[in-house]
BALOBA-1460 file (C-alpha; in Angstrom, 3 decimals):
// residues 139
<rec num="1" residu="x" x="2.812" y="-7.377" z="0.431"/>
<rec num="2" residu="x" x="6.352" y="-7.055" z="-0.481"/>
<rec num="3" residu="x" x="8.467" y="-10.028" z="0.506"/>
<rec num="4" residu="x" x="11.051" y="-7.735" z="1.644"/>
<rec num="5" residu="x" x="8.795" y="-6.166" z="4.063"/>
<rec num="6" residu="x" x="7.033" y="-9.682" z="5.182"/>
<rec num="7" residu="x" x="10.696" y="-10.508" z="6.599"/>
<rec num="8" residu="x" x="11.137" y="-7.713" z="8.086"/>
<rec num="9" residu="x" x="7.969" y="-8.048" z="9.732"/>
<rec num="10" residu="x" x="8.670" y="-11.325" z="10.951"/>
<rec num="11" residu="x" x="11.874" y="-10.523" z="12.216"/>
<rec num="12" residu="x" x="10.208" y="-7.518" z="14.334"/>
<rec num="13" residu="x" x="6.589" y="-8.536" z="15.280"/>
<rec num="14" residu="x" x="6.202" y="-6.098" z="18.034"/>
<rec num="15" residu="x" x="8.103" y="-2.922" z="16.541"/>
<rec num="16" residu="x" x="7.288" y="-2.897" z="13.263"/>
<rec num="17" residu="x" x="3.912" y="-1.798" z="11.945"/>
<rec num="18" residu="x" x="3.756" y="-1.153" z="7.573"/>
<rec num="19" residu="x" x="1.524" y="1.827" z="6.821"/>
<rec num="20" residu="x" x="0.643" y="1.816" z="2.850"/>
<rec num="21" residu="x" x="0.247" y="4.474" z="0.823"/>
<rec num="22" residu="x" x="-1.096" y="5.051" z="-2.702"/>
<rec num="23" residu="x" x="0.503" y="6.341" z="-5.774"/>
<rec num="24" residu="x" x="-1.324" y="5.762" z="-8.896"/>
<rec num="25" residu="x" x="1.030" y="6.581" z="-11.270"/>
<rec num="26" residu="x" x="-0.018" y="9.354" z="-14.108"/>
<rec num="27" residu="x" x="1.091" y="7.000" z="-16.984"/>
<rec num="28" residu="x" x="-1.070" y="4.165" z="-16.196"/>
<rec num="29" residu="x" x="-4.862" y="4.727" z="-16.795"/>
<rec num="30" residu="x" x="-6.036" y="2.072" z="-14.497"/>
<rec num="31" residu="x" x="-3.855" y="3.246" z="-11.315"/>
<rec num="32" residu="x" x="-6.335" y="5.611" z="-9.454"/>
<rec num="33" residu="x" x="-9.357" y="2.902" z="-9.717"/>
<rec num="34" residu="x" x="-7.006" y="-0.229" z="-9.417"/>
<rec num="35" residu="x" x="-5.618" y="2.116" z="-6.128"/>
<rec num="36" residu="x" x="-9.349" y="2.990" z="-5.455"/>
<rec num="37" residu="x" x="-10.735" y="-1.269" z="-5.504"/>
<rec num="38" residu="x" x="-7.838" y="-1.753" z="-3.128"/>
<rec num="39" residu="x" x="-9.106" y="0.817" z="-0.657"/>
<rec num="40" residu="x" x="-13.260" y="-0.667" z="-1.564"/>
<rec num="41" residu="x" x="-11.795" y="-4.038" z="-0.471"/>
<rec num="42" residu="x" x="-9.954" y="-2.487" z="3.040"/>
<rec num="43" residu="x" x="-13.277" y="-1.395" z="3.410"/>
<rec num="44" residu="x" x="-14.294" y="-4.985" z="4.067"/>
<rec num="45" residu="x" x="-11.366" y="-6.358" z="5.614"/>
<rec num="46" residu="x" x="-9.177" y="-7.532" z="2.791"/>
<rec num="47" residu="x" x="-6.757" y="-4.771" z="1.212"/>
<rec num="48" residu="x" x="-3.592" y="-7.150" z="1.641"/>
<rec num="49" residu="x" x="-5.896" y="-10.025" z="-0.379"/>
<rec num="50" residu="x" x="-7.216" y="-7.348" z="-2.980"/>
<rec num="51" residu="x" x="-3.728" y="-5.936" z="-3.482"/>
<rec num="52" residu="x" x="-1.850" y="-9.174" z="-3.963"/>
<rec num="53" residu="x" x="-4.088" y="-10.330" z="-6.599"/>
<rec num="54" residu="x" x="-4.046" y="-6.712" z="-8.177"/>
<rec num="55" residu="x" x="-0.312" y="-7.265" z="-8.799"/>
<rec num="56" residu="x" x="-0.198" y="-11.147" z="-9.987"/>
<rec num="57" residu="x" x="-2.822" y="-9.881" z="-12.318"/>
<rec num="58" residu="x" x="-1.222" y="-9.590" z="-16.076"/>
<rec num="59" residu="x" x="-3.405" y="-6.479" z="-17.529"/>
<rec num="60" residu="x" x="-5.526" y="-4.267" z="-15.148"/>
<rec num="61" residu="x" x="-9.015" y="-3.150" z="-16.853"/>
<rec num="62" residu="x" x="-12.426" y="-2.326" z="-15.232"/>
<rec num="63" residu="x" x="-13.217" y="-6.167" z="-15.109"/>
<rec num="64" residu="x" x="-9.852" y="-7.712" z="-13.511"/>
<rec num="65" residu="x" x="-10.935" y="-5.059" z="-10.847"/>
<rec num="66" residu="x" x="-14.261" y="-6.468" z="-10.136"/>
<rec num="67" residu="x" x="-13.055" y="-10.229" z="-11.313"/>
<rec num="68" residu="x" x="-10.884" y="-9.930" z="-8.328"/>
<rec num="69" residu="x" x="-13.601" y="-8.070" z="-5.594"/>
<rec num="70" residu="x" x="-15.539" y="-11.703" z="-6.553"/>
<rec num="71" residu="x" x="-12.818" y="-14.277" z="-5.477"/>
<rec num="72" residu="x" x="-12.585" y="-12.343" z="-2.460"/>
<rec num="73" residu="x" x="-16.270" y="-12.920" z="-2.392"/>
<rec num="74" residu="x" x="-16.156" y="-8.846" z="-1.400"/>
<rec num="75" residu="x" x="-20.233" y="-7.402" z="-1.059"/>
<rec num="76" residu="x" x="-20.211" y="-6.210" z="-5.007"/>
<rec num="77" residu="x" x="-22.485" y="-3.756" z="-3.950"/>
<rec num="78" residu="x" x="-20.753" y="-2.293" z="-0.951"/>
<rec num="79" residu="x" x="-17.270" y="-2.360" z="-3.354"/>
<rec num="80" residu="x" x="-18.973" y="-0.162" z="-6.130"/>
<rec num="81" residu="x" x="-20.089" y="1.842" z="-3.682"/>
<rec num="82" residu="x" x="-17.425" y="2.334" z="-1.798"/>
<rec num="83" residu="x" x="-15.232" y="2.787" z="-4.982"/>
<rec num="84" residu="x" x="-17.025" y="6.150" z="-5.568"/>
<rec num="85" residu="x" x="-16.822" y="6.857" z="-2.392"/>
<rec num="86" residu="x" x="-15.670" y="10.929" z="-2.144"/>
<rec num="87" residu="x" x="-13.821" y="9.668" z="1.387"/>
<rec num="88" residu="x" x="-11.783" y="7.019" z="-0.510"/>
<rec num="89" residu="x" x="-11.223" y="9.558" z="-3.409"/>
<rec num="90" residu="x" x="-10.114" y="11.777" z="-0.971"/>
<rec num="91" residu="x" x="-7.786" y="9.149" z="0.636"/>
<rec num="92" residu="x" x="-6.617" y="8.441" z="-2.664"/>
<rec num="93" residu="x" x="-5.611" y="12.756" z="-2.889"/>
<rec num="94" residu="x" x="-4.136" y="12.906" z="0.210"/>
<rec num="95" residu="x" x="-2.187" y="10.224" z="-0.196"/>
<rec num="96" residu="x" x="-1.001" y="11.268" z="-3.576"/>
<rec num="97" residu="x" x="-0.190" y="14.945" z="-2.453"/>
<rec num="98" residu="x" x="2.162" y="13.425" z="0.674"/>
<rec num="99" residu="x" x="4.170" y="11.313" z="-1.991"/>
<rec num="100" residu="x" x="4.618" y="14.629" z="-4.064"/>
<rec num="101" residu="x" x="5.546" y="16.565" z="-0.857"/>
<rec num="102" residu="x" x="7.578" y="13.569" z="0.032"/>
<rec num="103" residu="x" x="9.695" y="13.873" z="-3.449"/>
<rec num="104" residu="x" x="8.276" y="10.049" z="-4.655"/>
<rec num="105" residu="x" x="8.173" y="10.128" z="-7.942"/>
<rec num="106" residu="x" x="7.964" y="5.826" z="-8.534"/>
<rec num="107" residu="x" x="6.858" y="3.009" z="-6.491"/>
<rec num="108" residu="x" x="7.269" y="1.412" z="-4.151"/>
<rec num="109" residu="x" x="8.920" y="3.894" z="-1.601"/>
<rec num="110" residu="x" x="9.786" y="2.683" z="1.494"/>
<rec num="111" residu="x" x="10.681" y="4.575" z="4.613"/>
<rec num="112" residu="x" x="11.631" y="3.656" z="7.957"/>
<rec num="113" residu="x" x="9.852" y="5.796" z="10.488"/>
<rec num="114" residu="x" x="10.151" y="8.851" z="8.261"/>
<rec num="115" residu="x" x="13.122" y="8.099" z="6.657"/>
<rec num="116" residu="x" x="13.528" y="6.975" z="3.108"/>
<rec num="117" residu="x" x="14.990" y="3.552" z="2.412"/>
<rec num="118" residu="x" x="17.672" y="3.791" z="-0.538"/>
<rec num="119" residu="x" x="19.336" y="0.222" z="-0.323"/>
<rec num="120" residu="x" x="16.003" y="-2.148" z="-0.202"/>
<rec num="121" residu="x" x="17.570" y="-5.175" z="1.668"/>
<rec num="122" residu="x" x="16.272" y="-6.833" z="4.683"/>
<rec num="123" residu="x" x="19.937" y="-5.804" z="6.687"/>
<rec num="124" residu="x" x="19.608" y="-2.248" z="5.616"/>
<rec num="125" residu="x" x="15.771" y="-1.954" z="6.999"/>
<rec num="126" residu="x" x="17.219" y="-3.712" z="10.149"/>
<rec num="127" residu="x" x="19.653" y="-1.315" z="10.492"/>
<rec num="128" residu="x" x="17.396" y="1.792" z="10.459"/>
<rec num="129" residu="x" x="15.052" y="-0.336" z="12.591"/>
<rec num="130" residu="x" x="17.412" y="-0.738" z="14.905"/>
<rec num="131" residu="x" x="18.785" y="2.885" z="14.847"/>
<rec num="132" residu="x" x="15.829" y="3.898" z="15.124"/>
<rec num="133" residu="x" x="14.284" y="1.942" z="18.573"/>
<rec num="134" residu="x" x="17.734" y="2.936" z="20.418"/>
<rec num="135" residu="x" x="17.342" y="6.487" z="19.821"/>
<rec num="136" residu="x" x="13.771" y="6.525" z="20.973"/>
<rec num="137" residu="x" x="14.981" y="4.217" z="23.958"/>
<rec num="138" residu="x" x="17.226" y="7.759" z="24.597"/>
<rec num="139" residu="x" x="14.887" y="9.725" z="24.501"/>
């Protein structure tokens, strides 16, 4: 996870909740299954391991993805599987189709209950945080 967004998480336990989305981009031919072993691995509980160790990894090719399934000691089986999985695929579309819709064209993206975060620092996030829960306590 982003170190920006761990603070913020720590700094707002109970209000905060990160949602991740996928965007494989077009230019990089190991995106959609690097994106797709991330979603195998949430499939057994680890998609914050699996994606950590997808990004400290130097090159991304078909065996860093299953090299890294292994030191999560992730069911092999179950992750192949899974990783063909036409749910997760479709995951994988839907997710890409609300980025387009969205207008995100490079990652990350970061948005504050809907709203799109431009200046990615800790005070700005806490700002729209904050905006946000006192016009829902309005409401």
């Amino acid at each position: 996870m982003l170190p920006l967004l761990e603070q913020v998480l720590k700094q707002n336990p109970t209000t905060v909740k990160v949602v991740f989305k996928n965007l494989p981009l077009n230019n990089h031919k190991m995106a959609q299954p690097a994106a797709l072993g991330a979603l195998a691995a949430k499939e057994q509980g680890k998609f914050w391991e699996y994606h950590d160790l997808l990004f400290a990894e130097p090159k991304i090719n078909p065996d860093s993805i299953t090299k890294i399934a292994k030191k999560l000691e992730l069911d092999l089986d179950r992750f192949t599987k899974d990783m063909q999985s036409p749910i997760l695929r479709e995951k994988l579309t839907k997710d890409m189709v609300e980025a387009n819709n969205l207008g995100i064209r490079g990652t990350p993206a970061v948005f504050v209950n809907g709203r799109k975060v431009n200046q990615r620092t800790v005070e700005e996030m806490q700002r729209l945080i904050d905006e946000t829960i006192q016009n829902q306590k309005k409401e």
